[in-house]
mmCIF file of the N, C-alpha and C atoms, coordinates in Angstrom:
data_MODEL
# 
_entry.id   MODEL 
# 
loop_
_atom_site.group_PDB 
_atom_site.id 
_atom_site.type_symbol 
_atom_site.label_atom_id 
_atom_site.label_alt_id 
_atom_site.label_comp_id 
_atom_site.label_asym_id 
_atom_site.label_entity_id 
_atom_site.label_seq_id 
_atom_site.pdbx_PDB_ins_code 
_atom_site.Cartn_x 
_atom_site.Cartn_y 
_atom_site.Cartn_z 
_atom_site.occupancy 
_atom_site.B_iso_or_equiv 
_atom_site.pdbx_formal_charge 
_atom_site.auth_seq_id 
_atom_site.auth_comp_id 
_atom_site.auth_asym_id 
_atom_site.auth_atom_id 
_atom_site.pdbx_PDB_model_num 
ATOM 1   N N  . UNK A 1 1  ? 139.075 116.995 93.634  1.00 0.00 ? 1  UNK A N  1 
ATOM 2   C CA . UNK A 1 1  ? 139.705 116.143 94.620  1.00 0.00 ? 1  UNK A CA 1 
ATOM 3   C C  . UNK A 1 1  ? 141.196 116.460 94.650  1.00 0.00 ? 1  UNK A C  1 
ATOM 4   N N  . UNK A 1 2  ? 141.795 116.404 95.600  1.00 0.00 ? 2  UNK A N  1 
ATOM 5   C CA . UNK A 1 2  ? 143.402 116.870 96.205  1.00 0.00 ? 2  UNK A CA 1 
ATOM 6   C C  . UNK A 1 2  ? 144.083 115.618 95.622  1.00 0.00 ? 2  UNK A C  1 
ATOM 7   N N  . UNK A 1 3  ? 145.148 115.448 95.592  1.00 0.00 ? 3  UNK A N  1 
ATOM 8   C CA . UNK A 1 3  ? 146.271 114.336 94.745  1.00 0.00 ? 3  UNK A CA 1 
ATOM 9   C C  . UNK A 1 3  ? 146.254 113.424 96.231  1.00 0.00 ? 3  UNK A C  1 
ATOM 10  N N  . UNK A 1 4  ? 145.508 112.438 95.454  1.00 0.00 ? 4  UNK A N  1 
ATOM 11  C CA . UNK A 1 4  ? 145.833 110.903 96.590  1.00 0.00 ? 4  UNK A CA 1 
ATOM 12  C C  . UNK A 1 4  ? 147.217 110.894 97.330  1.00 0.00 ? 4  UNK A C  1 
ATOM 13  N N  . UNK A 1 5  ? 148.079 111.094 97.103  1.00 0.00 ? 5  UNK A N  1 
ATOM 14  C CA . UNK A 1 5  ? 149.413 111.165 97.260  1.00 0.00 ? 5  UNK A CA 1 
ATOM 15  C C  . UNK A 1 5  ? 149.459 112.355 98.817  1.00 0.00 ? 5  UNK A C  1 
ATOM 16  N N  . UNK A 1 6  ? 149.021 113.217 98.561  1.00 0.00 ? 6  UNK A N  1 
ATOM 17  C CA . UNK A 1 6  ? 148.721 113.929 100.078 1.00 0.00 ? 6  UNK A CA 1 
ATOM 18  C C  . UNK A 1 6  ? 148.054 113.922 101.002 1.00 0.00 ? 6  UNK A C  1 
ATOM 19  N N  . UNK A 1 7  ? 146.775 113.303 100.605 1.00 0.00 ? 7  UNK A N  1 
ATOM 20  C CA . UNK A 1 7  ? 145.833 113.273 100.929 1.00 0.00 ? 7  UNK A CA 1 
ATOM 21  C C  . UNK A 1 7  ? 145.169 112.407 102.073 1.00 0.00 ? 7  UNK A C  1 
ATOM 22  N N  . UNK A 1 8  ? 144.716 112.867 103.326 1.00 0.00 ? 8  UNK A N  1 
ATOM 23  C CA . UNK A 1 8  ? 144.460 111.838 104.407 1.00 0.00 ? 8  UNK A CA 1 
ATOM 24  C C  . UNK A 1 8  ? 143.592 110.715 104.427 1.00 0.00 ? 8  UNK A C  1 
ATOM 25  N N  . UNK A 1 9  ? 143.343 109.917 104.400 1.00 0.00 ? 9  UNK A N  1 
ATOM 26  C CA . UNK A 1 9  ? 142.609 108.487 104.722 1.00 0.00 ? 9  UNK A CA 1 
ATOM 27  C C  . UNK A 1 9  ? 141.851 108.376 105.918 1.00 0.00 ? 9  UNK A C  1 
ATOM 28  N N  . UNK A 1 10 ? 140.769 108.181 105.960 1.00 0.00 ? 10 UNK A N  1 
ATOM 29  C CA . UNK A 1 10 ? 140.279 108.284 106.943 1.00 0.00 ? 10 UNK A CA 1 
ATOM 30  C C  . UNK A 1 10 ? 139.670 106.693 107.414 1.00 0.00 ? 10 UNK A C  1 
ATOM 31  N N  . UNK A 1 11 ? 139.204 106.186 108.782 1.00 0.00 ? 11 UNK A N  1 
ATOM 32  C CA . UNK A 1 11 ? 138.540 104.787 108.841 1.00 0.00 ? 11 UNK A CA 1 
ATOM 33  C C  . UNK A 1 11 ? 137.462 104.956 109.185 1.00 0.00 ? 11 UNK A C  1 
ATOM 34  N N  . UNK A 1 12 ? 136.663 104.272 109.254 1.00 0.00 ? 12 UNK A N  1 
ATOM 35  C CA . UNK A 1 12 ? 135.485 104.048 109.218 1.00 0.00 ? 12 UNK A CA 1 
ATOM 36  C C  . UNK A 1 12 ? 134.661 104.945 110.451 1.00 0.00 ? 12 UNK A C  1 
ATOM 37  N N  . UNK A 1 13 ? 135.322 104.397 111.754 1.00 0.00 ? 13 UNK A N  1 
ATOM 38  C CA . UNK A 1 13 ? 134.625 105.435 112.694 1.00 0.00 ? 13 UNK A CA 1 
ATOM 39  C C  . UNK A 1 13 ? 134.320 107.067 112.638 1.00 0.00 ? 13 UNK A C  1 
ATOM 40  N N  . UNK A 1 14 ? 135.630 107.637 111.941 1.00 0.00 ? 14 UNK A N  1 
ATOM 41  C CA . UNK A 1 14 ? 135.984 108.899 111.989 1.00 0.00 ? 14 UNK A CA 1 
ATOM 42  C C  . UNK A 1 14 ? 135.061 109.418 111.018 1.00 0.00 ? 14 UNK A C  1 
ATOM 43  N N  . UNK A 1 15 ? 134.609 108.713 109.836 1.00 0.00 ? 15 UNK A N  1 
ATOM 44  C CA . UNK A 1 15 ? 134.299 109.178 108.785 1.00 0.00 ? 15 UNK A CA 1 
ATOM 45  C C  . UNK A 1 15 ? 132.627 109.191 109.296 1.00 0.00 ? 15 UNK A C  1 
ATOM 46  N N  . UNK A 1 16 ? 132.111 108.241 109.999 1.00 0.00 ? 16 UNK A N  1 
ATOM 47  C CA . UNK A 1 16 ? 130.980 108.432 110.912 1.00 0.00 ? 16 UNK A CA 1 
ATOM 48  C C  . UNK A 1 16 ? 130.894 109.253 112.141 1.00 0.00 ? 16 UNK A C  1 
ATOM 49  N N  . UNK A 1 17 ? 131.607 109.589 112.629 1.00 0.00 ? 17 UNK A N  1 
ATOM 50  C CA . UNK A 1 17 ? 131.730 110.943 113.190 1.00 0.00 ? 17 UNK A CA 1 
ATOM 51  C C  . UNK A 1 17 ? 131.468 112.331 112.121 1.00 0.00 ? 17 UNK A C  1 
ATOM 52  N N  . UNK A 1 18 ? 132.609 112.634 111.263 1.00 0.00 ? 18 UNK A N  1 
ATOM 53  C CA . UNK A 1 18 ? 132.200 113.468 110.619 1.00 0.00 ? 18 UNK A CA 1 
ATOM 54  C C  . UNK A 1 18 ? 130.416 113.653 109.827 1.00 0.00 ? 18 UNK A C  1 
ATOM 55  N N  . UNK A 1 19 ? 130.334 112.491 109.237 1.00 0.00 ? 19 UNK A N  1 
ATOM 56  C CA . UNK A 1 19 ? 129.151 112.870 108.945 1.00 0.00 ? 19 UNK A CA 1 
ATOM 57  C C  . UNK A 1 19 ? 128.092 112.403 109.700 1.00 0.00 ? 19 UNK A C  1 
ATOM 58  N N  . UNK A 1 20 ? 128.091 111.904 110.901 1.00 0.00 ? 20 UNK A N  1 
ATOM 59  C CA . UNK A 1 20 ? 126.684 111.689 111.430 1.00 0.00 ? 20 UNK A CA 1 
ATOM 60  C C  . UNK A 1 20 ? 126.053 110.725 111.269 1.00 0.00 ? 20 UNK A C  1 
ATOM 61  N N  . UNK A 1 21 ? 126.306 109.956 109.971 1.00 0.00 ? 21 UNK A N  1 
ATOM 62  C CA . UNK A 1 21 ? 125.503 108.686 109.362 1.00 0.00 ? 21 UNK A CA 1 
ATOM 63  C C  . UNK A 1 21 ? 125.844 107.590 110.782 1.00 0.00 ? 21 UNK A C  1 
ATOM 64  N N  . UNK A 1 22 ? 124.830 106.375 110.848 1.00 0.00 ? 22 UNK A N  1 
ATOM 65  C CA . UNK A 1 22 ? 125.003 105.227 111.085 1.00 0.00 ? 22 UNK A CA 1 
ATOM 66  C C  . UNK A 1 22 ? 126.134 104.668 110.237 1.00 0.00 ? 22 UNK A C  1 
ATOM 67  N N  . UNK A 1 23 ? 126.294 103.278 110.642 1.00 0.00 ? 23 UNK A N  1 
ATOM 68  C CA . UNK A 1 23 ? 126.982 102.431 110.220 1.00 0.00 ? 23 UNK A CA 1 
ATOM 69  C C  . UNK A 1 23 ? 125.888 101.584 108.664 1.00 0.00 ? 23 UNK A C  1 
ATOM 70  N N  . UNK A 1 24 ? 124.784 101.382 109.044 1.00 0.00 ? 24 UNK A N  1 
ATOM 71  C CA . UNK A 1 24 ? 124.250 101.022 108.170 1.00 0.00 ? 24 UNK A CA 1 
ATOM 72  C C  . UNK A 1 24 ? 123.964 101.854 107.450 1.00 0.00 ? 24 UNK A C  1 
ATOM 73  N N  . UNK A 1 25 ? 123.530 103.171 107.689 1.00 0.00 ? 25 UNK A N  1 
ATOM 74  C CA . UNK A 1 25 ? 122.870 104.014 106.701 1.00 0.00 ? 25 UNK A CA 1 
ATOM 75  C C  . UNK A 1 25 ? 124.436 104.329 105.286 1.00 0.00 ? 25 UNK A C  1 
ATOM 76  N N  . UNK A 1 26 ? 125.470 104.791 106.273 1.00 0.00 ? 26 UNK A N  1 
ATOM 77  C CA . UNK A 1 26 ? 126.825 104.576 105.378 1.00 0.00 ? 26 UNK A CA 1 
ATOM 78  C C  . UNK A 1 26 ? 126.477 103.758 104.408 1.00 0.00 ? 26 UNK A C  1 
ATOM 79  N N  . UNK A 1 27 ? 127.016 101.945 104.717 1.00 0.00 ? 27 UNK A N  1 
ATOM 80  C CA . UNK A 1 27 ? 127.031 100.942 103.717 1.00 0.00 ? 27 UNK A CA 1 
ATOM 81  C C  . UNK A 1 27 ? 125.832 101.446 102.910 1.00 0.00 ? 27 UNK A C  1 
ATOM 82  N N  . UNK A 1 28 ? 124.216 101.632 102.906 1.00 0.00 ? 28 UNK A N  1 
ATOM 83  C CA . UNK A 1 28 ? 123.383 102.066 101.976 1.00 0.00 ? 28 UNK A CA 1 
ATOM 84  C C  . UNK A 1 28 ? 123.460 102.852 100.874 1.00 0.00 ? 28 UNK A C  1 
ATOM 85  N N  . UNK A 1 29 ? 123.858 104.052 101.849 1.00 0.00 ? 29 UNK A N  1 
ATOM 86  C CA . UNK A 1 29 ? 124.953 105.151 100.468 1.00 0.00 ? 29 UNK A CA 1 
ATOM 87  C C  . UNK A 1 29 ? 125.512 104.315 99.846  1.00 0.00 ? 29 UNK A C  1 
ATOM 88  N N  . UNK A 1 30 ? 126.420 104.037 100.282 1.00 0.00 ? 30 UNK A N  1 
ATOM 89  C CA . UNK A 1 30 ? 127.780 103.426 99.539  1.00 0.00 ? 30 UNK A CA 1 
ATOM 90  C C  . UNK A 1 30 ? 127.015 102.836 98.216  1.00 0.00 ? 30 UNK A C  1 
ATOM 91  N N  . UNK A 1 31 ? 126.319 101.538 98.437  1.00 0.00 ? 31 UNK A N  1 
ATOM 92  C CA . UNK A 1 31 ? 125.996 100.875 97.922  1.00 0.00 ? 31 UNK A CA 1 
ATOM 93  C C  . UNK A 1 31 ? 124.762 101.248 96.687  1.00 0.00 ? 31 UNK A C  1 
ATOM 94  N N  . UNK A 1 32 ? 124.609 102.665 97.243  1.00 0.00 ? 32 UNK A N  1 
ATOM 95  C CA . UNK A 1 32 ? 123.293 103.284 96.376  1.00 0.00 ? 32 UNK A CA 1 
ATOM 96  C C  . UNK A 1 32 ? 124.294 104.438 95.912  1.00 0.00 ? 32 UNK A C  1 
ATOM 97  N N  . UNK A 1 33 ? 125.476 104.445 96.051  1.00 0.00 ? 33 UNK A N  1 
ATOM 98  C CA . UNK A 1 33 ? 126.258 105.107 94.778  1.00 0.00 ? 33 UNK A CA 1 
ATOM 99  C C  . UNK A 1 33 ? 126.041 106.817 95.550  1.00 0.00 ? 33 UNK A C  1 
ATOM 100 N N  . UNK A 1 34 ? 125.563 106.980 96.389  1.00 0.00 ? 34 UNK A N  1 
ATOM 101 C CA . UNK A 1 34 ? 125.516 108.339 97.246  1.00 0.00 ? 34 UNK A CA 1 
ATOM 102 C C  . UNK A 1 34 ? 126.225 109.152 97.980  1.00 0.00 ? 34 UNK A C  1 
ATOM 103 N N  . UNK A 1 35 ? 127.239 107.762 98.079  1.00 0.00 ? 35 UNK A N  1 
ATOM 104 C CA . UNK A 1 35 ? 128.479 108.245 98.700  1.00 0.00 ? 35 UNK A CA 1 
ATOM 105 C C  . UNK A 1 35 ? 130.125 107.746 98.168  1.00 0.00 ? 35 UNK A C  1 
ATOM 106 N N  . UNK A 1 36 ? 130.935 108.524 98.922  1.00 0.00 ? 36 UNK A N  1 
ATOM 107 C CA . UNK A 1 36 ? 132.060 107.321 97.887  1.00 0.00 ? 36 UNK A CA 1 
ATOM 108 C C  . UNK A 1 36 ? 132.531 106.152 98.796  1.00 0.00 ? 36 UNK A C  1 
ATOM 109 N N  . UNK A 1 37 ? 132.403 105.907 97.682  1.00 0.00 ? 37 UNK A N  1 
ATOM 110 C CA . UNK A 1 37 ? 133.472 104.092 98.218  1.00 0.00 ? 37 UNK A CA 1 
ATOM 111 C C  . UNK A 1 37 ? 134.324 104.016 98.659  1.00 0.00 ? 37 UNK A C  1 
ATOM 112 N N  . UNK A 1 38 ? 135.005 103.301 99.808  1.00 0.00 ? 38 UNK A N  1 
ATOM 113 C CA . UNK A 1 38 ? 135.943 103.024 100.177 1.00 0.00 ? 38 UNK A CA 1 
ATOM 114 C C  . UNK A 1 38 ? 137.325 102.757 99.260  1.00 0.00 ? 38 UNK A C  1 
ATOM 115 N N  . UNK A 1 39 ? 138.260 102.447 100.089 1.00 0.00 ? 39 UNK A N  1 
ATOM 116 C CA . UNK A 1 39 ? 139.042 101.338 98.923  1.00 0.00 ? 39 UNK A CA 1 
ATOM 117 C C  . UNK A 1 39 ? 139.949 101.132 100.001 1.00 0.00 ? 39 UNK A C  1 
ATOM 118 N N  . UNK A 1 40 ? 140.435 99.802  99.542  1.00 0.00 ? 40 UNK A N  1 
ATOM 119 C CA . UNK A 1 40 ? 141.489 98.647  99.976  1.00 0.00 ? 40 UNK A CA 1 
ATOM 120 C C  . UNK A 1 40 ? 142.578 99.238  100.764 1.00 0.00 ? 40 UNK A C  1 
ATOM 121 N N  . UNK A 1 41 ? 142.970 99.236  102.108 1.00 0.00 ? 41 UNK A N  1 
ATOM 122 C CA . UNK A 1 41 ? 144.386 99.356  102.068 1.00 0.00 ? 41 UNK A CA 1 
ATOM 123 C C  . UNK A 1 41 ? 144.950 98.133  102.327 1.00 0.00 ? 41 UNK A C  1 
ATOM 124 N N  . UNK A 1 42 ? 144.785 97.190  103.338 1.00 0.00 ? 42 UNK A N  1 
ATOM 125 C CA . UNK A 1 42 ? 144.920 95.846  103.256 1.00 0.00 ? 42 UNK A CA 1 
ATOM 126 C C  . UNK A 1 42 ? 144.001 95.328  103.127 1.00 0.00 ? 42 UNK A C  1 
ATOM 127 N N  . UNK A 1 43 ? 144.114 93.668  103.330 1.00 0.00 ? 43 UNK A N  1 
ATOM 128 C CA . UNK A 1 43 ? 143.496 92.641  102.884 1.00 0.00 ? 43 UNK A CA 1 
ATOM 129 C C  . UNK A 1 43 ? 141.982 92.780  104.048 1.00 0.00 ? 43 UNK A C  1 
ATOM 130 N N  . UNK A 1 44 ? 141.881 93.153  105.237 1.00 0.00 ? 44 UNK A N  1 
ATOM 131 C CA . UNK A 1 44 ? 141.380 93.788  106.434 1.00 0.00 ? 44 UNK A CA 1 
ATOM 132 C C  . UNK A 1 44 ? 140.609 94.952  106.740 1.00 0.00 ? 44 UNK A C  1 
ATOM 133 N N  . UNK A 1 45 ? 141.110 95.817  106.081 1.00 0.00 ? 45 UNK A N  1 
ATOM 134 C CA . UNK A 1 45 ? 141.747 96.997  106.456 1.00 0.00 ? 45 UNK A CA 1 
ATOM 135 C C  . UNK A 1 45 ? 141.150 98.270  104.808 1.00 0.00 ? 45 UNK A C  1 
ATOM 136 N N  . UNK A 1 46 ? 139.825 99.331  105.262 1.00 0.00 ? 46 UNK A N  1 
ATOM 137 C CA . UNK A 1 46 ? 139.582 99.982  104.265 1.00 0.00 ? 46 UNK A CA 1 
ATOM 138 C C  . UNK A 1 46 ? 139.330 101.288 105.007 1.00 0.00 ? 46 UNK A C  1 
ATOM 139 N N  . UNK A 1 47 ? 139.419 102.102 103.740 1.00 0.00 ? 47 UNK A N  1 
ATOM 140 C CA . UNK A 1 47 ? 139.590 104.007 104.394 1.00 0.00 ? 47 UNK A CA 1 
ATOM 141 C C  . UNK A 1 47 ? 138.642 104.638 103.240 1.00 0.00 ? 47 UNK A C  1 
ATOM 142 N N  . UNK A 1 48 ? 138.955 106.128 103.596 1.00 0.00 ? 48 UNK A N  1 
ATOM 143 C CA . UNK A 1 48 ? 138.387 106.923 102.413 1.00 0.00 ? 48 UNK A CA 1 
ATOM 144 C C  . UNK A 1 48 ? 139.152 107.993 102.744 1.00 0.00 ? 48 UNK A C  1 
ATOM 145 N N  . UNK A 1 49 ? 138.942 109.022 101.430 1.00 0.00 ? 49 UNK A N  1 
ATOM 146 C CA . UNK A 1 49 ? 139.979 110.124 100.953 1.00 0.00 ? 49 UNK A CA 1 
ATOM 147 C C  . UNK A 1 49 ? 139.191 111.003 101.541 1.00 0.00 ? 49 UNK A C  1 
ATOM 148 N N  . UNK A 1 50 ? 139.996 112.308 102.675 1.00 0.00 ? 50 UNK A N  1 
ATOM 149 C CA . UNK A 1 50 ? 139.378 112.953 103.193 1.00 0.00 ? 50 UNK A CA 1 
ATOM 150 C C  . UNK A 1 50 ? 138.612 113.546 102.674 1.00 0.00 ? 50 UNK A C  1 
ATOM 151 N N  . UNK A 1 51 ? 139.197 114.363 101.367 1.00 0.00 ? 51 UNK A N  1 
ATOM 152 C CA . UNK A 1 51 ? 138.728 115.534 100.516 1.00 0.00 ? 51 UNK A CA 1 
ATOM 153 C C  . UNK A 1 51 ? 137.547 114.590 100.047 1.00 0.00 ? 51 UNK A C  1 
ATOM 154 N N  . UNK A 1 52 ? 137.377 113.473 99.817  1.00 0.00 ? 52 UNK A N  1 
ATOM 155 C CA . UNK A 1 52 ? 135.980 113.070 99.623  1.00 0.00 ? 52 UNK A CA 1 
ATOM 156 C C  . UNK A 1 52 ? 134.952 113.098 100.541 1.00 0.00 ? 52 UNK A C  1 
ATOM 157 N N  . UNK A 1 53 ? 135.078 112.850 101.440 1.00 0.00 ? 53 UNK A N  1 
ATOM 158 C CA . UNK A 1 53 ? 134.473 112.699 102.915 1.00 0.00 ? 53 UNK A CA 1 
ATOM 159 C C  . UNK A 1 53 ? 134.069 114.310 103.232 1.00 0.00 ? 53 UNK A C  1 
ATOM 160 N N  . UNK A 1 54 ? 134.968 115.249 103.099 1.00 0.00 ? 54 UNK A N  1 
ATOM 161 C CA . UNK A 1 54 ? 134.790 116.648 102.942 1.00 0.00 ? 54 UNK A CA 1 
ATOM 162 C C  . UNK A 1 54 ? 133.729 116.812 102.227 1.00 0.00 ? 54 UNK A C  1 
ATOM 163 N N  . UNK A 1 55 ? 134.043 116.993 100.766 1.00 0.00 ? 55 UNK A N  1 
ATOM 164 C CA . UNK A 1 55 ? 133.023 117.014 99.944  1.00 0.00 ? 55 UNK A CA 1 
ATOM 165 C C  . UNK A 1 55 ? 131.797 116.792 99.855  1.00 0.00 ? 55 UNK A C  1 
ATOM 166 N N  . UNK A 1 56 ? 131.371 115.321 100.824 1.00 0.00 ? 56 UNK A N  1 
ATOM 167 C CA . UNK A 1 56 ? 129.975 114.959 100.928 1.00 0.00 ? 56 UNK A CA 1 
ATOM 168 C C  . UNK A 1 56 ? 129.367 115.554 101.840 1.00 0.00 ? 56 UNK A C  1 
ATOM 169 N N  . UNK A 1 57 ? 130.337 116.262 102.822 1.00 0.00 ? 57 UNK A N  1 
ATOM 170 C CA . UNK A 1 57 ? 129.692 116.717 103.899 1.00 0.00 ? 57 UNK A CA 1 
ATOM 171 C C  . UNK A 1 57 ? 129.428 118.543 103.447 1.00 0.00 ? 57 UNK A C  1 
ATOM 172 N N  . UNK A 1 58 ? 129.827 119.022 102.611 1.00 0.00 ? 58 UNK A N  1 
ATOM 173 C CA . UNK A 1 58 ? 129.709 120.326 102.400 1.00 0.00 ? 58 UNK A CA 1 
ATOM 174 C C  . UNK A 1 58 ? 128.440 120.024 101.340 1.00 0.00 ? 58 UNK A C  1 
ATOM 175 N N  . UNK A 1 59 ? 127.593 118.794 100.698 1.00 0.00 ? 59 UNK A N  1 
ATOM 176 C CA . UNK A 1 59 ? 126.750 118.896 99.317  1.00 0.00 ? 59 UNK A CA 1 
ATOM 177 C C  . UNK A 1 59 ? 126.523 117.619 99.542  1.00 0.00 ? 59 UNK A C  1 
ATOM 178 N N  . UNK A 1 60 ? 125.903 116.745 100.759 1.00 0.00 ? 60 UNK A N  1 
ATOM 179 C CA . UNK A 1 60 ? 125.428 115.489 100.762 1.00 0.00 ? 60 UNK A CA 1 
ATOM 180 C C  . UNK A 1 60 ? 124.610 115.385 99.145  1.00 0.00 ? 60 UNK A C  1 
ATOM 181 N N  . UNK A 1 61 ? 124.806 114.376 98.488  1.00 0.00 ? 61 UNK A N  1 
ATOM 182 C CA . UNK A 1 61 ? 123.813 114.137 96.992  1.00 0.00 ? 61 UNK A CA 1 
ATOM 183 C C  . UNK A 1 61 ? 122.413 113.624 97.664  1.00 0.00 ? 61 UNK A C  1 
# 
């Protein structure tokens, strides 16, 4: 993984674009540990690290 610190954030739509998933099938991953987790930017408001989002899409688990 690339240093958080450079690294792009992505939201929710985009990251379903890239990979194709539903909205539900996402949360399933997520929740079945298949994919990575989000995390917090505000109280509202959650992303994911591109290079992760990358990653799943080059070696879905």
């Amino acid at each position: 993984m690339t240093d958080p610190r450079t690294d792009n954030i992505l939201r929710r739509p985009e990251v379903l674009q890239r990979t194709g998933l539903s909205r539900s099938t996402l949360q399933r991953k997520i929740a079945n540990g298949t994919f990575p987790a989000q995390f917090k930017l505000s109280e509202r408001c959650s992303g994911w690290y591109e290079s992760a989002v990358n990653e799943w899409v080059a070696n879905p688990r």
